[in-house]
C-alpha positions in Angstrom: 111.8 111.7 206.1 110.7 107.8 206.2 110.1 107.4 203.1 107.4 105.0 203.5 105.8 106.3 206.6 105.2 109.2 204.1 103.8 107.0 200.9 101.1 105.4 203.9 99.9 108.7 205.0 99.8 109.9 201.2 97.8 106.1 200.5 95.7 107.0 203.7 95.0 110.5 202.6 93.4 109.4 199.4 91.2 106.4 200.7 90.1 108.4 203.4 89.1 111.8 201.6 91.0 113.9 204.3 93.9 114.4 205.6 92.2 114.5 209.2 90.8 111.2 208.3 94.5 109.7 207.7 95.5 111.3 210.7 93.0 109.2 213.0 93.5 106.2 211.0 97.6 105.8 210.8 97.1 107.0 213.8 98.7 110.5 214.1 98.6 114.2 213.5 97.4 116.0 210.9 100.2 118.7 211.1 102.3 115.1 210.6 100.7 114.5 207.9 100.3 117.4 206.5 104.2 117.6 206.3 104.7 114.1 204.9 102.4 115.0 202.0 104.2 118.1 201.7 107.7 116.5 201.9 106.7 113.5 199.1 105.6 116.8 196.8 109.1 118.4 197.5 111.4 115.5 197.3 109.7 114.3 193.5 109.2 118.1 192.8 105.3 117.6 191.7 101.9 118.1 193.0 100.3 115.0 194.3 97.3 116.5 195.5 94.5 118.9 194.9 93.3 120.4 198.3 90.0 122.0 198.4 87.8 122.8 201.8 85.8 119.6 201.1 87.8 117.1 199.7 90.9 115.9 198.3 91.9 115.2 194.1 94.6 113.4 192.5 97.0 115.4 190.4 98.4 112.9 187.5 101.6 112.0 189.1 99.6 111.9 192.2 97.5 109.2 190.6 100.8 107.1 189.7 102.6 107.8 193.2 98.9 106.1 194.3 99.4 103.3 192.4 103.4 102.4 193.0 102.9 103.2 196.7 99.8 100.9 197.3 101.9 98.3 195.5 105.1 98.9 197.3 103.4 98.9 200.5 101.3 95.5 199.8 105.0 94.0 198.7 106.7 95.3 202.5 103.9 93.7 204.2 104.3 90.2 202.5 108.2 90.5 203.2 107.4 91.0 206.6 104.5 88.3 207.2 107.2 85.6 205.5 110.1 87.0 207.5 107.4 86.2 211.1 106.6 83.0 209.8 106.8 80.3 212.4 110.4 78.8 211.9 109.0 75.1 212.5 106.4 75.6 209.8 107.3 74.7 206.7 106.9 77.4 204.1 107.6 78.4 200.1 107.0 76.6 197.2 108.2 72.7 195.8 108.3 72.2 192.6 108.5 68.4 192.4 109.0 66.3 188.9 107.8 62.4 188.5 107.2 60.1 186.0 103.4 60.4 185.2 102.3 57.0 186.4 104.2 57.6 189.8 103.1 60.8 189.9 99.3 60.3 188.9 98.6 57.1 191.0 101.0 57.4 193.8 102.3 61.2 194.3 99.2 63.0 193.8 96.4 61.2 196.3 99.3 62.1 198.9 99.5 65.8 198.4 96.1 66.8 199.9 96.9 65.3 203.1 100.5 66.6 202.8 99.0 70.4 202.3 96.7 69.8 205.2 99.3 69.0 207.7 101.3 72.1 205.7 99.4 74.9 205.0 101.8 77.2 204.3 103.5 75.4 201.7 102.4 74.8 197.6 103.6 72.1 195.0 104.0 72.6 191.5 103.7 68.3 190.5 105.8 68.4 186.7 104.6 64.9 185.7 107.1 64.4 183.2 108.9 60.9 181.5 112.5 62.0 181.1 115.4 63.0 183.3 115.3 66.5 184.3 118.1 68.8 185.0 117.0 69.8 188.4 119.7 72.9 188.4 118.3 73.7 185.1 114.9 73.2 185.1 114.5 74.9 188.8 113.1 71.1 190.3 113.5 71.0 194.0 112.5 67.3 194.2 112.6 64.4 191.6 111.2 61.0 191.6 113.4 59.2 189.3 113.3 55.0 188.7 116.4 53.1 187.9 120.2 53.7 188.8 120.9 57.4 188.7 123.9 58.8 186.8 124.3 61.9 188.4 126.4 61.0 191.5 126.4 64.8 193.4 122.1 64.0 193.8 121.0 63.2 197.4 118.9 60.4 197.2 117.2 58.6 199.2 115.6 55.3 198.0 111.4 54.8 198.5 110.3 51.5 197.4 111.1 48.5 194.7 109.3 48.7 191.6 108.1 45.6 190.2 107.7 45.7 186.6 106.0 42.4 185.2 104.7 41.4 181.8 101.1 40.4 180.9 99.1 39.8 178.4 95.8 39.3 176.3 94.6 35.9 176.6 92.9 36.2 172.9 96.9 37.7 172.1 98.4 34.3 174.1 96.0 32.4 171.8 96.7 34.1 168.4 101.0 34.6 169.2 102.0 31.9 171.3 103.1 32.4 175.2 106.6 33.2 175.4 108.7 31.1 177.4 112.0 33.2 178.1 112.4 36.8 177.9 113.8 36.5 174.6 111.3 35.3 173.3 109.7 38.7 173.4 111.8 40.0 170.4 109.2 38.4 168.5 105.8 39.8 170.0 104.4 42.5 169.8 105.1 44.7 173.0 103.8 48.2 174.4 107.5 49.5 175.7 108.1 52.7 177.9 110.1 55.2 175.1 112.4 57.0 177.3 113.9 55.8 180.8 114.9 58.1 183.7 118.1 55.8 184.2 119.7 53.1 182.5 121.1 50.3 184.2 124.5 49.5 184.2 125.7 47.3 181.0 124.4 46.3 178.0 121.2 43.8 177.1 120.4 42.1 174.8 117.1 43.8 172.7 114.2 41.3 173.7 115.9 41.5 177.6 116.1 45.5 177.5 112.3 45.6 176.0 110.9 43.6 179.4 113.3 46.2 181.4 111.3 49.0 179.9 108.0 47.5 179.5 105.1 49.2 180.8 102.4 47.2 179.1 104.9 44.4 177.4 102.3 42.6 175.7 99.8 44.2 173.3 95.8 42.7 173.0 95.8 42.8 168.8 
């Protein structure tokens, strides 16, 4: 018996009302079936069905059978629409990390073209300030900023980043402008708390603060 040419005459059967309607449906006969029905009954030794002259019931464990066969079959369908997919059409799921200013103000304005052009793809966007373990983590893609450690990534580099420090004027006028970055051990600075990727050797405190600065110099 196939198995699950007998679950979608048993499915048929019940949407239908009759077994004659499942036959023209599938299509086929109704001795056919008749004799899947009969041969699902046998094989998990249960009744599935109530037959009357006017319409078909649902035994309990026909009820369940109902429920695990509409599923199954749903779940071979999908397989099968992902196995035709179009092999030059990208397809699946991304799950992509950035740093959340990257990811808010650059990454994310690009992904509703991007899922135009791709329909068939989704992206999960982890906006998230630290190094992630892609292998861990399950991260297909990360935009990282800085030197990275792990040497057995595939990168590929996108753009310089610029970082620059600013400040308040009413700040300038209350602190004093600093003149050299180390300077800036004395001011009052807005710094980024964690870095993807350090760079290689050590600063000095004021010159690693500008490194990290997002907003180096607070207004008050």
């Amino acid at each position: 018996m196939d198995q699950l040419a007998a679950m979608a005459a048993f499915v048929r059967a019940v949407e239908t009302g009759s077994l004659s309607a499942a036959a023209r449906s599938l299509p086929s006969s109704l001795t056919s079936v008749s004799r899947q029905i009969s041969a699902l009954e046998e094989q998990f030794g249960t009744r599935l069905l109530l037959r009357t002259t006017r319409q078909l019931g649902l035994t309990d464990d026909g009820r369940i059978l109902y429920e695990r066969a509409k599923s199954i079959l749903g779940e071979v369908r999908e397989m099968g629409a992902a196995l035709a997919r179009d092999p030059h059409q990208p397809s699946g799921r991304i799950r992509l990390s950035s740093p959340s200013l990257v990811g808010r103000l650059v990454i994310a304005p690009m992904l509703v073209e991007f899922l135009r052009r791709y329909p068939a793809l989704s992206v999960d966007l982890l906006l998230i300030d630290r190094a992630v373990d892609m292998v861990e983590e399950d991260i297909h893609l990360a935009v990282r900023i800085g030197r990275l450690r792990d040497s057995q990534l595939i990168t590929r580099k996108l753009t310089d980043l610029q970082m620059i420090v600013c400040a308040a004027p009413d700040y300038l006028a209350r602190r004093g402008e600093p003149q050299t970055p180390d300077d800036l051990a004395d001011h009052d600075c807005l710094v980024f708390p964690i870095r993807p990727a350090a760079p290689h050797g050590a600063l000095p405190t004021a010159r690693r603060r500008v490194a990290n600065s997002a907003y180096p110099v607070g207004s008050g």
